[in-house]
BALOBA-1460 file (C-alpha; in Angstrom, 3 decimals):
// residues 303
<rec num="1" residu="x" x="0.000" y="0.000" z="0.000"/>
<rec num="2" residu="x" x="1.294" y="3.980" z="-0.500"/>
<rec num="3" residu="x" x="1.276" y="6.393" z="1.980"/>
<rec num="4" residu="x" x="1.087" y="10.361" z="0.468"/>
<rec num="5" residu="x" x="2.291" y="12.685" z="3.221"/>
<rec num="6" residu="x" x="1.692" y="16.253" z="2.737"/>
<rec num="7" residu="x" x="3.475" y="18.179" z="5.356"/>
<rec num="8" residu="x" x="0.782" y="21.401" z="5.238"/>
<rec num="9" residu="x" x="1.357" y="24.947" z="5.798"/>
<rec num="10" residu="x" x="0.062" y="27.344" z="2.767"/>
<rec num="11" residu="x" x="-3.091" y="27.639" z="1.891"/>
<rec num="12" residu="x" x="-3.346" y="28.897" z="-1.242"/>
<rec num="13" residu="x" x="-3.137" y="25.385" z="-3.431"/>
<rec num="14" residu="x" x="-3.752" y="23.251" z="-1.762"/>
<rec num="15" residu="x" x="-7.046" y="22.559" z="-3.485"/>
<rec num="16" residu="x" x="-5.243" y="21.678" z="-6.225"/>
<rec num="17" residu="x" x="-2.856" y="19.192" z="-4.781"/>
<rec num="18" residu="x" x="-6.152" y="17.417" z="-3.105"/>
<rec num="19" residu="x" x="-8.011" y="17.599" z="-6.190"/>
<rec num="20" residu="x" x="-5.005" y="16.279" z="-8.168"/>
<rec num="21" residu="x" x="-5.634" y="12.985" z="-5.259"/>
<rec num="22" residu="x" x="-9.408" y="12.917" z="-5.597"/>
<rec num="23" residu="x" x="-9.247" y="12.589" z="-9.619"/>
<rec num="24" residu="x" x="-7.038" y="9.066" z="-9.380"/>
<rec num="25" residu="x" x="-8.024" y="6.177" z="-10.884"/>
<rec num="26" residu="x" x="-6.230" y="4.041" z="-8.452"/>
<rec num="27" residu="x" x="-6.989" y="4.791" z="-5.079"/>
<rec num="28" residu="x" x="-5.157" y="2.317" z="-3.408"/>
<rec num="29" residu="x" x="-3.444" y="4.792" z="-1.082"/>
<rec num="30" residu="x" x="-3.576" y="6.751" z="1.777"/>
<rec num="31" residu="x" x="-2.977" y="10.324" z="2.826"/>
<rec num="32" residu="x" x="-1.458" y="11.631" z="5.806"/>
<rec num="33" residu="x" x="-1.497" y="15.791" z="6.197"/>
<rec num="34" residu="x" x="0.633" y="17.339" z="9.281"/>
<rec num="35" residu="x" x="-0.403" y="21.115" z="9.433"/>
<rec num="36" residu="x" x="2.567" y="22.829" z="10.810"/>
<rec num="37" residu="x" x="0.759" y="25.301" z="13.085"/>
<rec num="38" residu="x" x="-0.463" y="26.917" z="10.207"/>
<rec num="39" residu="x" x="-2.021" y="30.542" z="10.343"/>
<rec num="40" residu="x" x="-4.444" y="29.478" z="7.466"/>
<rec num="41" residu="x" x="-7.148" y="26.521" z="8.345"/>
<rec num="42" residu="x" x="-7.837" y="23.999" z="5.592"/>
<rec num="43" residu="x" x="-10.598" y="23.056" z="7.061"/>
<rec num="44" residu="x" x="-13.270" y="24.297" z="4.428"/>
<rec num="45" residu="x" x="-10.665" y="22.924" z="1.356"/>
<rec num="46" residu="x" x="-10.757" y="19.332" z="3.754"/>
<rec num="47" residu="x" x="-14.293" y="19.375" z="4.003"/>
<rec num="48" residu="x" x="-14.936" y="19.103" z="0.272"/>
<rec num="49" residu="x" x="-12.598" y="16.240" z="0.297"/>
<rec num="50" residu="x" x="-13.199" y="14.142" z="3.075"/>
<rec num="51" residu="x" x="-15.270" y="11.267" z="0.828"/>
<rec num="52" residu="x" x="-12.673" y="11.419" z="-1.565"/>
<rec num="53" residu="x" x="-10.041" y="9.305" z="-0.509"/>
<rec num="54" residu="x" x="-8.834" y="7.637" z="2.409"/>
<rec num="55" residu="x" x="-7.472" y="10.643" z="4.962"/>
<rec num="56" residu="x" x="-6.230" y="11.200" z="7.967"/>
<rec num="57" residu="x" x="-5.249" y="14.877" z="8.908"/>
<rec num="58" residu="x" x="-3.495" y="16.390" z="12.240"/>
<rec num="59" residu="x" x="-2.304" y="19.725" z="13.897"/>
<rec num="60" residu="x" x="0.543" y="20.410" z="15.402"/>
<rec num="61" residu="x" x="0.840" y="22.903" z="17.766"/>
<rec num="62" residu="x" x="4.384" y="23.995" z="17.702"/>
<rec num="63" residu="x" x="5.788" y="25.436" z="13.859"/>
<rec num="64" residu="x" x="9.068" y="23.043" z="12.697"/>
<rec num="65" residu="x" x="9.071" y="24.039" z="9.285"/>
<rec num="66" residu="x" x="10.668" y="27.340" z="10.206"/>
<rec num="67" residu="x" x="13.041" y="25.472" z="12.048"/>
<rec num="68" residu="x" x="13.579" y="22.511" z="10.503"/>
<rec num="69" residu="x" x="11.930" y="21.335" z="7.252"/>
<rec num="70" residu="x" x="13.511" y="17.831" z="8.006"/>
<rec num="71" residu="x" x="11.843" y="17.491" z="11.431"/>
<rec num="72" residu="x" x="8.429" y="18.282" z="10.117"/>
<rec num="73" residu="x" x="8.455" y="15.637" z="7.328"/>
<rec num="74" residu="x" x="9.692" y="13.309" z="10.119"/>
<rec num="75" residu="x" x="6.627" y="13.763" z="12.452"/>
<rec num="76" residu="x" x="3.644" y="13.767" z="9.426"/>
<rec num="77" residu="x" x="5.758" y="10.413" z="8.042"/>
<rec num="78" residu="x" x="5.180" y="9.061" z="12.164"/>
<rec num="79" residu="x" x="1.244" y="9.555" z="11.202"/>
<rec num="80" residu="x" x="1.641" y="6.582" z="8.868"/>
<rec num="81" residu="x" x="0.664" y="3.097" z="9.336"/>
<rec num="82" residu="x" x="2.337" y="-0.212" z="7.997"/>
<rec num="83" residu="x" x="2.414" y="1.285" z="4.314"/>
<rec num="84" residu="x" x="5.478" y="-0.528" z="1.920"/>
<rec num="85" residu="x" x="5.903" y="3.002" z="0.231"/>
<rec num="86" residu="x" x="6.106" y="6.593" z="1.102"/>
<rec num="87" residu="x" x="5.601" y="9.637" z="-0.981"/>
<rec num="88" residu="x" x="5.889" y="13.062" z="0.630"/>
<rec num="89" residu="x" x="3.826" y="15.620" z="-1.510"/>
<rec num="90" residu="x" x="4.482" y="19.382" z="-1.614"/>
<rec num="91" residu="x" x="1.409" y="21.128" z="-0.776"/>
<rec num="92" residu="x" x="1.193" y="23.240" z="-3.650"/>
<rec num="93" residu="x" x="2.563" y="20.280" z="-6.092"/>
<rec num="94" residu="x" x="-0.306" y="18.104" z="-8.067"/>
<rec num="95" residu="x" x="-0.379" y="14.221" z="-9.864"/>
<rec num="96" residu="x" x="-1.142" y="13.326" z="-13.204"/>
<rec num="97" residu="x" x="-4.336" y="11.346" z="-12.426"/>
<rec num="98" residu="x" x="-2.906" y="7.676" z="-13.770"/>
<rec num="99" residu="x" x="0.523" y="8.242" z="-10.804"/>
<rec num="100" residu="x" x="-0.778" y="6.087" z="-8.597"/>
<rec num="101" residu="x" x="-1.808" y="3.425" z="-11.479"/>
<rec num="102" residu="x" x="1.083" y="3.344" z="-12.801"/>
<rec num="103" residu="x" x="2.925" y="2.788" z="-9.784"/>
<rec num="104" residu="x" x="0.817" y="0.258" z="-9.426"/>
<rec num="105" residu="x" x="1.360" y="-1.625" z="-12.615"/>
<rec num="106" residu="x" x="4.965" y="-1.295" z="-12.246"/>
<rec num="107" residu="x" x="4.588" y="-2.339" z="-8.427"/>
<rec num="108" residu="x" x="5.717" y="-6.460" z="-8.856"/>
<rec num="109" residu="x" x="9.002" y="-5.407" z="-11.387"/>
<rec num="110" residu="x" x="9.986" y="-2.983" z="-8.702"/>
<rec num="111" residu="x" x="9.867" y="-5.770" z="-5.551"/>
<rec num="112" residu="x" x="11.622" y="-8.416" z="-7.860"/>
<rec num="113" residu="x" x="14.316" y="-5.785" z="-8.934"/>
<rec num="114" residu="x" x="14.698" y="-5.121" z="-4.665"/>
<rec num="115" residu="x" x="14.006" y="-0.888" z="-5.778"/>
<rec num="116" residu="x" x="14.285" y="1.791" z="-2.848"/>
<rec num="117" residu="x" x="13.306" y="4.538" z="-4.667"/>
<rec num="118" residu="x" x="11.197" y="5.702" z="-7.106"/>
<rec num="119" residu="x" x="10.360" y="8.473" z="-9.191"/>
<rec num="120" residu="x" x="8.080" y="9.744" z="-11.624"/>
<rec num="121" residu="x" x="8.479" y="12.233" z="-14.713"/>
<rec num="122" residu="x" x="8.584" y="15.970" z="-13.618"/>
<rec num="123" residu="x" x="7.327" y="19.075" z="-15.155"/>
<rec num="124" residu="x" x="8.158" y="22.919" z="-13.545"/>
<rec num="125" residu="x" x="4.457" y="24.905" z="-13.183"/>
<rec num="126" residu="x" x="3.920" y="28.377" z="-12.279"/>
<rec num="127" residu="x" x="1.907" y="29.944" z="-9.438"/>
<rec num="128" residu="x" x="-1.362" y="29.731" z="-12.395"/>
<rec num="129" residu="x" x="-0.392" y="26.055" z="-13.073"/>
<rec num="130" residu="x" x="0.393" y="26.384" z="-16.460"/>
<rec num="131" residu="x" x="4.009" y="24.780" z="-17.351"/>
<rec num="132" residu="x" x="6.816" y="26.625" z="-17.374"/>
<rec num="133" residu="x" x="9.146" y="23.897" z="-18.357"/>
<rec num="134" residu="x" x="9.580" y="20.531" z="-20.863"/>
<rec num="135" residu="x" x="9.129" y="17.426" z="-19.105"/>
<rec num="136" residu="x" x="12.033" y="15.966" z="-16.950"/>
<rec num="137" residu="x" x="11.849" y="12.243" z="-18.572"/>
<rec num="138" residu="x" x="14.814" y="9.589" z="-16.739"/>
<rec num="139" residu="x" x="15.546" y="6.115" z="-18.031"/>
<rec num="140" residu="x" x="13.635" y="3.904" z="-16.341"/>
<rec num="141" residu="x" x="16.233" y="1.949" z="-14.390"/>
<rec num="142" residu="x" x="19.219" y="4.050" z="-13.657"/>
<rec num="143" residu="x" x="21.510" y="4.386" z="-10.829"/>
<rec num="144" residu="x" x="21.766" y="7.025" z="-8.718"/>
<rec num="145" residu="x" x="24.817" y="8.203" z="-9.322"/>
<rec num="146" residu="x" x="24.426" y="8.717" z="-12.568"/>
<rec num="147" residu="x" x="21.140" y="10.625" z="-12.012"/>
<rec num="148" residu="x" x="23.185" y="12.852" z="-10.154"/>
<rec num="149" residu="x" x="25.786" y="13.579" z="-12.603"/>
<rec num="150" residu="x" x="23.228" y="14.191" z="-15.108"/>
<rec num="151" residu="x" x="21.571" y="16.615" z="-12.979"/>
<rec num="152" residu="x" x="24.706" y="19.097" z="-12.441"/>
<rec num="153" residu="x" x="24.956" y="18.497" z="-16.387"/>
<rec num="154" residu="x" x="21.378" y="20.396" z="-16.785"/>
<rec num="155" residu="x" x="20.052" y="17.108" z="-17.972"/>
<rec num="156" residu="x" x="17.878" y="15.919" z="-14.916"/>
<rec num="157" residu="x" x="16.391" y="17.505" z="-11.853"/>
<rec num="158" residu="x" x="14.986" y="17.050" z="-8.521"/>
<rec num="159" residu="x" x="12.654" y="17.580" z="-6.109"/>
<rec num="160" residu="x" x="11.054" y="15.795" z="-3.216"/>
<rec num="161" residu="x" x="7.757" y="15.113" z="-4.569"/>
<rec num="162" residu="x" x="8.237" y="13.037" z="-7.547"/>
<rec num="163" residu="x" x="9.578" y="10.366" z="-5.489"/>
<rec num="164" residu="x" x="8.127" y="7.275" z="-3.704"/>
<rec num="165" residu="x" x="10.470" y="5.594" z="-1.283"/>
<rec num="166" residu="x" x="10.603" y="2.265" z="0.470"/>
<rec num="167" residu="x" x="8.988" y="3.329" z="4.007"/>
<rec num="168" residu="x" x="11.278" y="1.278" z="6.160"/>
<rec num="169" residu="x" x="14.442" y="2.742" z="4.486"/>
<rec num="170" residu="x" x="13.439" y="6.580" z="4.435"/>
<rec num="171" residu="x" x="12.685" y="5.977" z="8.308"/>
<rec num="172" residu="x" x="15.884" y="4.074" z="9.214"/>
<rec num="173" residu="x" x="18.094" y="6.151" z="7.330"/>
<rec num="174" residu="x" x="16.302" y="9.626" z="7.344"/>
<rec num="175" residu="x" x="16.381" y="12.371" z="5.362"/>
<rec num="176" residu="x" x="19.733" y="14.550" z="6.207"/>
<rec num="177" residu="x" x="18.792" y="17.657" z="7.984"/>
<rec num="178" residu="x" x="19.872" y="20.258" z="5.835"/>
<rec num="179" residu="x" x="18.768" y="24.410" z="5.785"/>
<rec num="180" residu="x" x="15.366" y="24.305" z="4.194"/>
<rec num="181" residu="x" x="15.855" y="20.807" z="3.427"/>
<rec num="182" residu="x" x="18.072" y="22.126" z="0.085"/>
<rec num="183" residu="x" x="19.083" y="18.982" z="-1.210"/>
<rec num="184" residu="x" x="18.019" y="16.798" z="1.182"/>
<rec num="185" residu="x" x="15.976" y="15.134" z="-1.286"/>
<rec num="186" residu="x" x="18.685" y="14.531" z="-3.837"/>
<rec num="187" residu="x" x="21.149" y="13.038" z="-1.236"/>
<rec num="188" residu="x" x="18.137" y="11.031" z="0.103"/>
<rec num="189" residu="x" x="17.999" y="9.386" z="-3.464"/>
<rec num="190" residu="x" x="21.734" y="8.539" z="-3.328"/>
<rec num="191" residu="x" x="21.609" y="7.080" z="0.398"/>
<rec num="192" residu="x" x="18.373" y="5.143" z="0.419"/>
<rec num="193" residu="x" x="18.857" y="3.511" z="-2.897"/>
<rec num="194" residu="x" x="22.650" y="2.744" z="-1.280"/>
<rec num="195" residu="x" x="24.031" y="4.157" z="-4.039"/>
<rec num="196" residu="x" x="22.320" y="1.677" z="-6.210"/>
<rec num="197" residu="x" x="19.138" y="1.729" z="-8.919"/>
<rec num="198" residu="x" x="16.269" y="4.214" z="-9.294"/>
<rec num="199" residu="x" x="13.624" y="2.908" z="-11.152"/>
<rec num="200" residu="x" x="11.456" y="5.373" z="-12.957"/>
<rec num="201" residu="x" x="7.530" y="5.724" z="-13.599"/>
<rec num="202" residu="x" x="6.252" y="7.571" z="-16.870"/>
<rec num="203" residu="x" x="3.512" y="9.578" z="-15.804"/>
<rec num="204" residu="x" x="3.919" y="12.994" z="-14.486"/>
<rec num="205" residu="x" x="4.625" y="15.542" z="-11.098"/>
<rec num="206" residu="x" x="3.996" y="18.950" z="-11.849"/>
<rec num="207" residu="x" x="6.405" y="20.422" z="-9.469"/>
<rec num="208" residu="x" x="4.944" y="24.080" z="-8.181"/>
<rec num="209" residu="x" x="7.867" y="27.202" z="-8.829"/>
<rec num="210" residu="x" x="6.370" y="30.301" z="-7.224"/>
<rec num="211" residu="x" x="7.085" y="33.507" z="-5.480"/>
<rec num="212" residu="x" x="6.405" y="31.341" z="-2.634"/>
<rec num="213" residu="x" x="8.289" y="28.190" z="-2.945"/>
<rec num="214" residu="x" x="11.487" y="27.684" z="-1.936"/>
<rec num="215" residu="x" x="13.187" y="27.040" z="-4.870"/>
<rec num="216" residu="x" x="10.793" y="30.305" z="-6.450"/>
<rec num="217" residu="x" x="12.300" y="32.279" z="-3.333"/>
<rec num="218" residu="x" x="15.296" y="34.974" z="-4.306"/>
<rec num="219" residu="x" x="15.557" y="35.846" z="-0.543"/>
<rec num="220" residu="x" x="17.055" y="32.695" z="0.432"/>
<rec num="221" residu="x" x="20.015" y="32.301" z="-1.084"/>
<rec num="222" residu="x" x="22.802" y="32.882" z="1.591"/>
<rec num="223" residu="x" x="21.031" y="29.631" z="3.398"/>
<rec num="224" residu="x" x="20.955" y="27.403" z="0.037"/>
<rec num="225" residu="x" x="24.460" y="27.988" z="-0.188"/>
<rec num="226" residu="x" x="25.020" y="26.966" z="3.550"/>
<rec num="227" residu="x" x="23.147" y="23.814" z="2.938"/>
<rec num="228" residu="x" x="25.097" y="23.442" z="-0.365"/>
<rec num="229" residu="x" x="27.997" y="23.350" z="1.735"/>
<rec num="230" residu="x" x="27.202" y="21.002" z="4.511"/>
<rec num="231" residu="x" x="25.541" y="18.825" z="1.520"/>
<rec num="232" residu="x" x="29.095" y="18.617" z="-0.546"/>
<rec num="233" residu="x" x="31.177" y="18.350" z="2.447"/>
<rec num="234" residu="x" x="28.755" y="14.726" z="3.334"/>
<rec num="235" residu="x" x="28.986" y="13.892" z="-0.552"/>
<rec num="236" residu="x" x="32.319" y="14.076" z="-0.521"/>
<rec num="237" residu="x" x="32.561" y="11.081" z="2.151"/>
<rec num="238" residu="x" x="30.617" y="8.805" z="-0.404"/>
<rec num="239" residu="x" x="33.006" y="9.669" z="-3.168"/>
<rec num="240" residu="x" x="34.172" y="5.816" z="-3.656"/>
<rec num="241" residu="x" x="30.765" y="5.354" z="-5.175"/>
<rec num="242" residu="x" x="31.521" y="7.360" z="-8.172"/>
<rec num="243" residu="x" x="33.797" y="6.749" z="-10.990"/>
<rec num="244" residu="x" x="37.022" y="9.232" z="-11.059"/>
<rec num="245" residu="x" x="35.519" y="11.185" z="-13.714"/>
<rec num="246" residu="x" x="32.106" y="11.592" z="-12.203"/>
<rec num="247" residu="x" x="34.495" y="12.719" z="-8.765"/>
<rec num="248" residu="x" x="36.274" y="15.521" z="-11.131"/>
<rec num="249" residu="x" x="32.752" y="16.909" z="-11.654"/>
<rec num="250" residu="x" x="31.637" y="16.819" z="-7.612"/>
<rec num="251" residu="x" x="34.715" y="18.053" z="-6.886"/>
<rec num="252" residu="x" x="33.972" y="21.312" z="-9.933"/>
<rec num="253" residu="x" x="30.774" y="21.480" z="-8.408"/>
<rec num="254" residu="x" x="32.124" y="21.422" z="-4.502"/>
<rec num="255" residu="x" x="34.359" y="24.280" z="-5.651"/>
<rec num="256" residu="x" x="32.201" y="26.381" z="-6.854"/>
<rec num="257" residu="x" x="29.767" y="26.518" z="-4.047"/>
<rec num="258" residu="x" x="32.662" y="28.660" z="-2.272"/>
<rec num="259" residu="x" x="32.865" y="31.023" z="-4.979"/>
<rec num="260" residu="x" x="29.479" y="31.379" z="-5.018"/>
<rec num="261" residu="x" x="29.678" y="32.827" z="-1.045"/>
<rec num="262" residu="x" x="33.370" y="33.659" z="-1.077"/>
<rec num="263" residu="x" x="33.103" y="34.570" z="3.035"/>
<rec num="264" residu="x" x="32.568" y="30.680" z="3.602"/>
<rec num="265" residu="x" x="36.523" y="30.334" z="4.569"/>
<rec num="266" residu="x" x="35.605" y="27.292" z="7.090"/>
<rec num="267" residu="x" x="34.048" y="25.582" z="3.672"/>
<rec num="268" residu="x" x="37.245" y="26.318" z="1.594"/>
<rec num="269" residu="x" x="39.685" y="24.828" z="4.416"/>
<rec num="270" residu="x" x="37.538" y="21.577" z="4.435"/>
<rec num="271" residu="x" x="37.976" y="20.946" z="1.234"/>
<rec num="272" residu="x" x="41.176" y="22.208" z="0.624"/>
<rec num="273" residu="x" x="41.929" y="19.423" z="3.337"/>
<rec num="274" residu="x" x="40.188" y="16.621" z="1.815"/>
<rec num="275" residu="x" x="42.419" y="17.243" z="-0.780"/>
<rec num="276" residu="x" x="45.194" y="16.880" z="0.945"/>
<rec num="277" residu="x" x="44.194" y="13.565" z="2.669"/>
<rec num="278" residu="x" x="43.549" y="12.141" z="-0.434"/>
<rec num="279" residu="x" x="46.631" y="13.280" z="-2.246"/>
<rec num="280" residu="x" x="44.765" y="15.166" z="-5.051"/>
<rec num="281" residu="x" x="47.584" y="17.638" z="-5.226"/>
<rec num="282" residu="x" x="46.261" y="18.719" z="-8.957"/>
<rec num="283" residu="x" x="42.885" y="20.085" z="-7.152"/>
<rec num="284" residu="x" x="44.455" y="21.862" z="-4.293"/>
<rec num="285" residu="x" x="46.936" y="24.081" z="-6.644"/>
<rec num="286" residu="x" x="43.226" y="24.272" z="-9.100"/>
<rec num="287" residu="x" x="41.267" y="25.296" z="-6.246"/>
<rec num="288" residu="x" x="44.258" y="27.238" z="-4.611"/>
<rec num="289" residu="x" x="44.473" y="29.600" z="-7.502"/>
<rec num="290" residu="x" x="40.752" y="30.390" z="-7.868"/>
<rec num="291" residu="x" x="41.163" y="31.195" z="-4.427"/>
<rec num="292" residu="x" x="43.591" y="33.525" z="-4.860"/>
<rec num="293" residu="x" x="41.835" y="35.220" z="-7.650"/>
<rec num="294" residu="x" x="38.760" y="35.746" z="-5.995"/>
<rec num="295" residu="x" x="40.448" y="37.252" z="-3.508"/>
<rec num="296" residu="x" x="42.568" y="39.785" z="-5.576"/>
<rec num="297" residu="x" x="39.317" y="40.645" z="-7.051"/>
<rec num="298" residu="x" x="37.342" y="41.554" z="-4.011"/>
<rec num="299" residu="x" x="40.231" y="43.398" z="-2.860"/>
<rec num="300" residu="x" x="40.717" y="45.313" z="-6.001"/>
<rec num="301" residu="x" x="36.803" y="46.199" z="-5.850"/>
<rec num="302" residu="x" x="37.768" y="47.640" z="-1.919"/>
<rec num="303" residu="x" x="40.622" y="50.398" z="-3.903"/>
């Protein structure tokens, strides 16, 4: 059976994401809301669903989200039962209505093949739900390195509502707790799959970008890139599970999360030392240099 978790907190679609639920044509699954001490009540938007589905909804009294993104996933996934899968839904994302079918039909091949994770095809909206971007299509059995690679090429994406992951694993492993859970969901892919296959579905996520969303939200980059940081620095201890040209790219991409936020000195000395320990002498003179230049350049700006 699959458990939907929609860790609440806005309002304003949330309609939408229910609606997107109601108009399944499998409705084998479950749905588990955890308002986050909302100021907006969803009780009227509940009330039109409440013979829609199966539905279980609770407040919390104390706001986590603002703390912790992490934390309040954690406590709406305790609502669930003794599901075999676990989706955590955005509330302002919606489902193609054949998601859950298709899951479905795909549901034996994915226990023979011993999958952790799974994800479906992705497509960007905007705030009026119209797209605002082609549709992120994966092969259907890939591993998840490779999906990550392909994703700092510009040739994938993620985000945490397109997947479905093996309930036991996502709570005995956990997602990492990372500033507004910035790639939390990405490294989550990597760890419970242990580094191994990711089996795609082909129907489709629309995955919300607003002026409210997180990854809409201009305001918050300083804390992305401190979550960037913290994420590299623990990707960076799973680096045997990538070949040593797919480490050449991590480490690019490591690099130039500190040129991004040139004040993060701490972040530069870590991995200026995990160069060191692993004798990648080429990448410390590399990184070394742009080091150096960034520098000279924000001094030169100061004359």
């Amino acid at each position: 059976m699959l458990a939907i978790v929609i860790p609440y907190y806005r309002l304003r679609f949330l309609e939408e994401t229910l609606q997107s639920l109601a108009a399944q044509t499998d409705k084998r699954f479950t749905v588990y809301m955890g308002d986050d001490a909302s100021p907006e009540s969803p009780d009227p938007v509940l009330a039109r669903f409440k013979d829609a589905f199966d539905f279980h909804y609770k407040r919390f009294n104390e706001n986590l989200g603002s703390v912790s993104l992490v934390r309040q996933w954690e406590r709406c996934m305790a609502m669930t039962r003794d599901e075999r899968w676990l989706m955590i839904l955005g509330d302002d994302d919606t489902l193609e209505p054949d998601c859950v079918a298709s899951f479905y039909a795909r549901a034996a091949t994915i226990e023979a093949l011993n999958i952790k994770v799974i994800r479906f095809v992705t497509r960007k909206i905007n705030a009026s739900s119209a797209p605002i971007s082609d549709l992120y299509s994966h092969p259907e059995i890939e591993t998840a390195t490779d999906f990550l690679i392909r994703k700092y090429q510009h040739r994938s994406r993620s985000s945490l509502s397109e997947y479905i992951f093996d309930q036991h694993t996502a709570k005995t492993k956990k997602f990492r707790d990372f500033p507004l859970a910035w790639h939390s969901d990405e490294l989550a892919v990597l760890e419970f799959s242990g580094f191994g296959n990711v089996f795609t579905l082909g129907s489709v996520v629309n995955v919300r970008v607003s002026e409210v969303s997180i990854s809409g939200k201009k305001d918050n980059l300083l804390v992305k890139n401190s979550a960037s940081q913290r994420f590299y620095i623990v990707l960076l201890g799973h680096i045997k599970h990538f070949s040593k040209a797919q480490q050449q790219l991590i480490f690019d991409q490591a690099e130039r999360i500190y040129l991004v936020n040139k004040k993060a000195v701490g972040y530069a000395i870590k991995i200026l030392s995990y160069y060191l320990l692993r004798l990648e002498l080429g990448r410390v003179f590399k990184f070394l240099r742009e080091i150096i230049v960034t520098l000279n350049h924000r001094y030169a700006g100061r004359q």
